[in-house]
Residue frames as qw, qx, qy, qz and C-alpha x, y, z in Angstrom:
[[0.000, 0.886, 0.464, 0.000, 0.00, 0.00, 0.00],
 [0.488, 0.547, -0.060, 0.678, 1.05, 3.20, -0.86],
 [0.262, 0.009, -0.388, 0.884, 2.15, 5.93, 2.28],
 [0.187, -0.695, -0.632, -0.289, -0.49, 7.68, 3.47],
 [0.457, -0.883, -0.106, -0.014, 0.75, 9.12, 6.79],
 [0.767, 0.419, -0.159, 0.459, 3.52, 10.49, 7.54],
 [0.514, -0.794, -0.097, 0.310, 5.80, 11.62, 11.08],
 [0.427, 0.769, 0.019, 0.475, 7.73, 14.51, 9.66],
 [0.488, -0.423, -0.174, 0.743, 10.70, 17.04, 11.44],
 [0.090, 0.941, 0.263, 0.194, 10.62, 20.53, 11.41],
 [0.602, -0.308, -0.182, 0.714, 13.19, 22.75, 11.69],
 [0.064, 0.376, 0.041, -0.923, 12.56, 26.91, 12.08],
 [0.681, 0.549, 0.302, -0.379, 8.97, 25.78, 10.45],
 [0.334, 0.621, -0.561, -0.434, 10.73, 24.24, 7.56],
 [0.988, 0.075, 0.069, -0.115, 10.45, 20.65, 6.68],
 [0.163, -0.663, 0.722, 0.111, 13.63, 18.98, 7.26],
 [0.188, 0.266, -0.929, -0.175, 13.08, 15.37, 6.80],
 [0.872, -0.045, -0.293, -0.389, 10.07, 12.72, 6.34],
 [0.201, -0.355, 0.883, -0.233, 11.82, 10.60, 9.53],
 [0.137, 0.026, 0.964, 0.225, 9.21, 7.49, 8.56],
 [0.525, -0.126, -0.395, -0.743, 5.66, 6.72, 6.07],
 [0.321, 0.032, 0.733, -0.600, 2.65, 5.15, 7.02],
 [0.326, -0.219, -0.657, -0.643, 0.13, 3.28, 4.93],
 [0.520, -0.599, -0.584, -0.173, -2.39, 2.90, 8.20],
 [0.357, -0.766, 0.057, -0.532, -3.62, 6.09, 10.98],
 [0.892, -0.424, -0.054, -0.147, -3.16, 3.51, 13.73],
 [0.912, -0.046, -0.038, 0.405, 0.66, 2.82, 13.06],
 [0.303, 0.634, -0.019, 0.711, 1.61, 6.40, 12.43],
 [0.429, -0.769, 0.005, -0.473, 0.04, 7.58, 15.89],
 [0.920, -0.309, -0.115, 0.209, 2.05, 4.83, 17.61],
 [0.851, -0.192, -0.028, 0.488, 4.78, 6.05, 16.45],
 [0.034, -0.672, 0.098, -0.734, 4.78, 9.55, 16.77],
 [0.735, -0.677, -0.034, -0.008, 3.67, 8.81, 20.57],
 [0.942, -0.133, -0.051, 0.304, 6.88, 7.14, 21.01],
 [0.584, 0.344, -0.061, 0.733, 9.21, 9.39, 19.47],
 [0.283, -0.693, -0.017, -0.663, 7.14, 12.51, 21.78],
 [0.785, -0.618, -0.039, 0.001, 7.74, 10.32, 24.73],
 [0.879, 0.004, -0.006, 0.477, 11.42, 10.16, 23.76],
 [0.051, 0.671, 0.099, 0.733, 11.65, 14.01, 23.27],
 [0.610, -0.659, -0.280, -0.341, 10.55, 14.29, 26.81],
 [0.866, -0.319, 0.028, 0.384, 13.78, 12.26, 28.19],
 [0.701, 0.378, -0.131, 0.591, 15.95, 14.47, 26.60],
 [0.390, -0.699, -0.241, 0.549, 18.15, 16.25, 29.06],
 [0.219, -0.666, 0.086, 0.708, 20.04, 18.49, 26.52],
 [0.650, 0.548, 0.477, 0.224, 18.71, 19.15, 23.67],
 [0.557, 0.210, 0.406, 0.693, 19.78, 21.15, 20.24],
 [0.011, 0.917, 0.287, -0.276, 19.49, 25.12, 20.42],
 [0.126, 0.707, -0.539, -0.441, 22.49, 26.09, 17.74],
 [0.776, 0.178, 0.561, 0.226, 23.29, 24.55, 14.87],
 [0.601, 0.193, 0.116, 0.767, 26.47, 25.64, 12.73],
 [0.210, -0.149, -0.292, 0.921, 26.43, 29.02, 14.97],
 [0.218, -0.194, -0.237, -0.927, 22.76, 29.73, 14.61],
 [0.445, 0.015, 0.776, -0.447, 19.89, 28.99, 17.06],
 [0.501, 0.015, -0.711, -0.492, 17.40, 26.88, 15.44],
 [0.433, -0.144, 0.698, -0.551, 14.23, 24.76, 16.83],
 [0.245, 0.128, -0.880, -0.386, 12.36, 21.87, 15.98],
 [0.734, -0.034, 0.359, -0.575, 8.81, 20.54, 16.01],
 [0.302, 0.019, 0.952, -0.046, 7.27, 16.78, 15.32],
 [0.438, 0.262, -0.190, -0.838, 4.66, 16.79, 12.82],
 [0.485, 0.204, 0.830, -0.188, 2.11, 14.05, 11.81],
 [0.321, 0.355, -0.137, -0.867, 0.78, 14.76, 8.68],
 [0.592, 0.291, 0.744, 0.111, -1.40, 13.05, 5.66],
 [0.170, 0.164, 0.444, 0.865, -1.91, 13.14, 2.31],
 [0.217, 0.122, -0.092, -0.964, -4.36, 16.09, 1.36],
 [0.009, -0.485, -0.864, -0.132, -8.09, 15.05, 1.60],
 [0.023, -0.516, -0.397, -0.758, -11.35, 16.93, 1.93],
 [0.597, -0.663, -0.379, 0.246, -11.98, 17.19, 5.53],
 [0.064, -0.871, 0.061, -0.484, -10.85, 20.23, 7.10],
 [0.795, -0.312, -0.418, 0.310, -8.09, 20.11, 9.99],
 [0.111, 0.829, -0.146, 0.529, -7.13, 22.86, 12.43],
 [0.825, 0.067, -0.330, 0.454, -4.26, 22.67, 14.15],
 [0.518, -0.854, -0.008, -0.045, -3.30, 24.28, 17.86],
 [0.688, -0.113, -0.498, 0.516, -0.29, 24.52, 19.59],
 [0.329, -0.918, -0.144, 0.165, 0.50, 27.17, 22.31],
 [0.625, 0.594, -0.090, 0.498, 3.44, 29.93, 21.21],
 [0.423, 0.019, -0.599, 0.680, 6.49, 31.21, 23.67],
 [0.055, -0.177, 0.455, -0.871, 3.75, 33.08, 25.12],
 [0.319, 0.098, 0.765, -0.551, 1.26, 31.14, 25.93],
 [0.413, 0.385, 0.066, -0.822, -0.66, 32.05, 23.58],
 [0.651, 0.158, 0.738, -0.082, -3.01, 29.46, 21.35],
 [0.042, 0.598, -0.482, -0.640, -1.85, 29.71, 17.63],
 [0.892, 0.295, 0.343, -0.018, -3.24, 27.70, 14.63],
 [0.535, -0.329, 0.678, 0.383, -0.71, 25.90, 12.59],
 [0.697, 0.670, -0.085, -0.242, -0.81, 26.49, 8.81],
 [0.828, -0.114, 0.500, 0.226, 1.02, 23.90, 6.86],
 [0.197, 0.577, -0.355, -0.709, 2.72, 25.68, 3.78],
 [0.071, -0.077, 0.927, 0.359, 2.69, 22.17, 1.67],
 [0.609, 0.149, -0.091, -0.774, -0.52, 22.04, -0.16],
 [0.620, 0.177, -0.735, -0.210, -0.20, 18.39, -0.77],
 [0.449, -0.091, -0.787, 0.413, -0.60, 17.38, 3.03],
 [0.461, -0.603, -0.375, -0.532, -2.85, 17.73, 6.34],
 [0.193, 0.307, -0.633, 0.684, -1.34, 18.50, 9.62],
 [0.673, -0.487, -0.425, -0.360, -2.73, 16.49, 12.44],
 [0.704, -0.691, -0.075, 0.144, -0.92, 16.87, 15.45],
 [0.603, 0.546, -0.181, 0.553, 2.32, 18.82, 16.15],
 [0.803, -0.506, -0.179, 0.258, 4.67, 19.41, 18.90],
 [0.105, 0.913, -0.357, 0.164, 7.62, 20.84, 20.04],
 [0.992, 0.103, -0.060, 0.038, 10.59, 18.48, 19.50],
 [0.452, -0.769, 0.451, 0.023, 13.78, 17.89, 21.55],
 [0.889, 0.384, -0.190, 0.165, 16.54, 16.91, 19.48],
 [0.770, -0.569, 0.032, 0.287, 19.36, 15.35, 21.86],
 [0.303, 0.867, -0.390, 0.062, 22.51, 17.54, 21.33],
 [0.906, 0.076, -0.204, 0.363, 25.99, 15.91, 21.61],
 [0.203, -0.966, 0.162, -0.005, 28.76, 17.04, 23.33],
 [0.500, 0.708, -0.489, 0.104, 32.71, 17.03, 22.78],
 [0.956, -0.274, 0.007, 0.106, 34.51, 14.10, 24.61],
 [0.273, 0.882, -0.375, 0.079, 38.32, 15.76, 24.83],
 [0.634, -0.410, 0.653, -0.057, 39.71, 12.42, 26.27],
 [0.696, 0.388, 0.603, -0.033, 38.34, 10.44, 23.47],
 [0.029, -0.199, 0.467, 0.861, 37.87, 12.50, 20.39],
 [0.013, -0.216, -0.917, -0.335, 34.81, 11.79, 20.36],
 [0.267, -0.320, -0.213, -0.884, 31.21, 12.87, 20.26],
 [0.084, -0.042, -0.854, 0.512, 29.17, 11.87, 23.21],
 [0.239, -0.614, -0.287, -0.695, 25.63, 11.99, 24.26],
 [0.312, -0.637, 0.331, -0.623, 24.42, 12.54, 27.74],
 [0.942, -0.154, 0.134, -0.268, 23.73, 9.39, 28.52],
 [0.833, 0.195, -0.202, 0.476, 26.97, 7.81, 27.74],
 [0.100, 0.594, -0.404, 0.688, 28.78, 11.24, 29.61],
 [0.662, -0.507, 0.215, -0.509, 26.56, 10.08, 33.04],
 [0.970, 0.092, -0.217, -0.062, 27.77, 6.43, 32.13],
 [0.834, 0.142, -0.247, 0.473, 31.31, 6.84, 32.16],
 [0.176, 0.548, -0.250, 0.779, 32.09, 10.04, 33.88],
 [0.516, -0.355, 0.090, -0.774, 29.25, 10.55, 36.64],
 [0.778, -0.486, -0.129, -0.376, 28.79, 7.03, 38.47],
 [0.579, 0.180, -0.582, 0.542, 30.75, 5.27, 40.95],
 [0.516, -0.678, -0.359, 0.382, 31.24, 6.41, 44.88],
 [0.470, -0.205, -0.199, 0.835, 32.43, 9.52, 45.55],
 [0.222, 0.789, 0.337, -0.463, 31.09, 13.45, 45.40],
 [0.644, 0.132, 0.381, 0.650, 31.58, 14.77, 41.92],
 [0.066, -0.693, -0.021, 0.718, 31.96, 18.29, 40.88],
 [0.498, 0.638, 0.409, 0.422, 30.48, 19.30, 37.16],
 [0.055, -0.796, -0.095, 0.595, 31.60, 23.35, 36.57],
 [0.485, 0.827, 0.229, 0.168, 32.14, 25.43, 33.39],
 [0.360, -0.563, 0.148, 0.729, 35.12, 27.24, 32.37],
 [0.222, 0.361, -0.398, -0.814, 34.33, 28.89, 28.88],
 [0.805, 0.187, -0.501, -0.257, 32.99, 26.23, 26.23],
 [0.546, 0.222, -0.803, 0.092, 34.07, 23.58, 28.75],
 [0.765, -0.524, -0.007, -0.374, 32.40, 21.36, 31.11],
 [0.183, 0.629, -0.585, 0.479, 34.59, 20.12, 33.84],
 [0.849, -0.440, -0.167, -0.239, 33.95, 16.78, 35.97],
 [0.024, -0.646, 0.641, -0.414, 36.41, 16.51, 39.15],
 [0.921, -0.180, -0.286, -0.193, 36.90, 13.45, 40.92],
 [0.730, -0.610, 0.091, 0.293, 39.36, 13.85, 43.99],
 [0.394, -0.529, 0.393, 0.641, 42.68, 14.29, 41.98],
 [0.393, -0.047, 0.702, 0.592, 41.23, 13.37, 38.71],
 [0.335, 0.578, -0.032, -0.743, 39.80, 15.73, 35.81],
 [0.420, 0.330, 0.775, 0.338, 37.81, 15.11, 32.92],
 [0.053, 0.487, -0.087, -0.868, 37.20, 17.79, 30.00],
 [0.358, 0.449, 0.780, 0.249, 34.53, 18.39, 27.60],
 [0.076, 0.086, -0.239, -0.964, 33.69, 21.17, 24.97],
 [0.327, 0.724, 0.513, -0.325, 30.23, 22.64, 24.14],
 [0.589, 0.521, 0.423, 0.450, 29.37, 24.96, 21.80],
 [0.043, 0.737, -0.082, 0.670, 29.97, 28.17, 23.59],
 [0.270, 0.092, -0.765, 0.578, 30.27, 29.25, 26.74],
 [0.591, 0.070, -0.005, -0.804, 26.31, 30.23, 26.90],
 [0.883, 0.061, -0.444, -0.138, 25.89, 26.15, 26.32],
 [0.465, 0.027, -0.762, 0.450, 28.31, 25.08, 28.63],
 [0.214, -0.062, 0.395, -0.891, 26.41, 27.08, 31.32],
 [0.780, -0.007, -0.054, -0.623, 22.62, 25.56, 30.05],
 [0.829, -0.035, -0.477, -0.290, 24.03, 21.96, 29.99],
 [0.397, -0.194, -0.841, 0.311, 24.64, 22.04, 33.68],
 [0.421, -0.061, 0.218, -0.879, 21.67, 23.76, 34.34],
 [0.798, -0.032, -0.485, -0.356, 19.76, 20.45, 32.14],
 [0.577, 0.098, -0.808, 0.068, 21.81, 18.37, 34.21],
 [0.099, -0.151, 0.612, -0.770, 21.62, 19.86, 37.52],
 [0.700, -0.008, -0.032, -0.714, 17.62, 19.84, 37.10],
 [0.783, 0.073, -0.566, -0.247, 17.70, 16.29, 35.51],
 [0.264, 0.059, -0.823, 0.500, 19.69, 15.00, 39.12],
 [0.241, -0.124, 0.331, -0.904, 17.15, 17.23, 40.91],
 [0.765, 0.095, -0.198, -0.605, 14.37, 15.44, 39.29],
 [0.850, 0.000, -0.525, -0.032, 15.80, 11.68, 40.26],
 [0.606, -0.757, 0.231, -0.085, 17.21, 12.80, 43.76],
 [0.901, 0.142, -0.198, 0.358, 20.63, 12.27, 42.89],
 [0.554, -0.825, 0.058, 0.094, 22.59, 13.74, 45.64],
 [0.836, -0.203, 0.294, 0.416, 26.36, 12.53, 44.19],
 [0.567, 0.270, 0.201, 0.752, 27.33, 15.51, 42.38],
 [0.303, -0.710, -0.234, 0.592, 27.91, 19.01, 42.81],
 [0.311, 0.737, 0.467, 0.377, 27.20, 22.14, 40.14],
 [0.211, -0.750, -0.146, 0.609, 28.95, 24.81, 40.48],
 [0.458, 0.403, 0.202, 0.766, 29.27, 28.08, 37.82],
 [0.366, -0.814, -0.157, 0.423, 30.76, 30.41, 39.64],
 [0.690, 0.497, 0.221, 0.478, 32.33, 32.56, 37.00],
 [0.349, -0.912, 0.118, 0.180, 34.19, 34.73, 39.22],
 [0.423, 0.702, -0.560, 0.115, 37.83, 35.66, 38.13],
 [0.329, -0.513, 0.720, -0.333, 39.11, 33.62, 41.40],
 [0.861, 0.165, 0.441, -0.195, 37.04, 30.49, 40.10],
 [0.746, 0.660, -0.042, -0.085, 38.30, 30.69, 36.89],
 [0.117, 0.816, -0.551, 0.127, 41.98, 30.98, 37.84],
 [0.635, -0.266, 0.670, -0.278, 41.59, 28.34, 39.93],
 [0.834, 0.365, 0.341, -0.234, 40.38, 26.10, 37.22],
 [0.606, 0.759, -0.217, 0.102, 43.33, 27.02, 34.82],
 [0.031, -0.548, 0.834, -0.061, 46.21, 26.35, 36.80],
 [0.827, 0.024, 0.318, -0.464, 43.90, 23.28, 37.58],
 [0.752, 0.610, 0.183, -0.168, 43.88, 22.37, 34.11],
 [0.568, 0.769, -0.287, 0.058, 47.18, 23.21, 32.75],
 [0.419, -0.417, 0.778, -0.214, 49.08, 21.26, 35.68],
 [0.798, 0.170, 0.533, -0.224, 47.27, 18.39, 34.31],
 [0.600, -0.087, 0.651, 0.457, 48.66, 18.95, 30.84],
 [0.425, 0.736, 0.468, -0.243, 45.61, 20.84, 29.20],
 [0.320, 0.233, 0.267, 0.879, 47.03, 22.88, 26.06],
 [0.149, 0.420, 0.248, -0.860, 46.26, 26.54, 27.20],
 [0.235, 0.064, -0.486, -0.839, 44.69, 26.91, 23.78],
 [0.336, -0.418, -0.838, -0.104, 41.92, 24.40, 24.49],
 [0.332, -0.440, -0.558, 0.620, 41.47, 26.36, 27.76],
 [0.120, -0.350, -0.102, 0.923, 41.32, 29.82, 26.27],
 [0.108, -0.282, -0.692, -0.655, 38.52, 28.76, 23.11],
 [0.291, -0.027, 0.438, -0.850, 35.36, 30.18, 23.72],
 [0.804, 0.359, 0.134, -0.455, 33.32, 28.52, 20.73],
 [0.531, -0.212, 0.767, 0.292, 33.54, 25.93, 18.55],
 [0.329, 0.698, 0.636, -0.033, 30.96, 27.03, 16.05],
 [0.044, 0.443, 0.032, -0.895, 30.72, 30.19, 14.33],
 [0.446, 0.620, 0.327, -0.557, 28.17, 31.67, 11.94],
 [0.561, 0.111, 0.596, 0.563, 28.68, 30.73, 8.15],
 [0.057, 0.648, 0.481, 0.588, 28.51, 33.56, 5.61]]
């Protein structure tokens, strides 16, 4: 059977990508649920993207019939907004606002990371850990030993231990300690820190990793 339905991204009201089809109402709704329940879990989601902010909704649509659908959602103020679909060829039937999980820089590794793998390998065990921010870099202490990770700015490094803090807050996890204090006396502290350890100052002194194209 041919597609009928279809769970669609959005990005700055733009169709990005047809993420999967549907020839039956019943299999499409399933999975949209799913992926809106997975949205939900994310602690840090995607708010730049190649140095520009950018958001993303979840769309359901179908093909274009003769029934009439208006579409709600509520906009940053509160306010209750019907959704027009620019694509004449389709019928918007539910739509969301959609947390896409952002990654962050692994500087041990070389590698990209999401949160869930950073809590994995960094964040359990015994002891009290310390998460803190020094520009673009998130900072997890562990008695003598440091671990270093880049964001995109230093406006990101600051929100993704705000997500995290919250996200502990929200499972009573008691085994780590947040701190962005971004006093000059913190910060010093954190560089000799850091460059005792080996850190190349240059890593230390980047603010972004991103910038604006064009």
């Amino acid at each position: 059977m041919l597609p009928k339905y279809y769970v669609v991204l959005f990005k700055n009201k733009t169709r990005k990508k047809i993420i999967k089809k549907f020839s039956n109402y019943k299999n499409a709704e399933k999975f949209y649920t799913e992926l809106t329940k997975k949205s939900s879990e994310v602690i840090f989601s995607k708010k730049i993207e190649n140095g520009f902010e950018c958001d993303y909704e979840l769309g359901l649509l179908q093909n274009k019939s003769n029934d009439i659908f208006d579409v709600y959602k509520n906009d940053e103020l509160g306010r209750n907004i019907q959704v027009v679909l620019e694509d004449p060829n389709y019928d918007l039937l539910k739509i969301i606002d959609y947390r896409v999980e952002e990654q962050i820089y692994d500087i041990q590794t070389s590698k990209k990371i999401l949160t869930e793998i950073f809590i994995k390998n960094y964040l359990e065990g015994d002891g009290l850990k310390m998460i803190s921010t020094l520009n673009n870099k998130i900072i997890v202490q562990l008695d003598e030993k440091c671990n270093l990770f880049s964001v995109k700015s230093s406006d990101e490094a600051i929100r993704y231990v705000d997500s995290l803090s919250q996200h502990f807050y929200n499972i009573n996890r008691k085994d780590c300690m947040f701190v962005k204090d971004e006093s000059t006396a913190q910060k010093k502290y954190l560089f000799e820190l850091l460059f005792n350890l080996g850190v190349d100052k240059k890593i230390l002194y980047r603010q972004y990793t991103t910038h604006p194209r064009g």
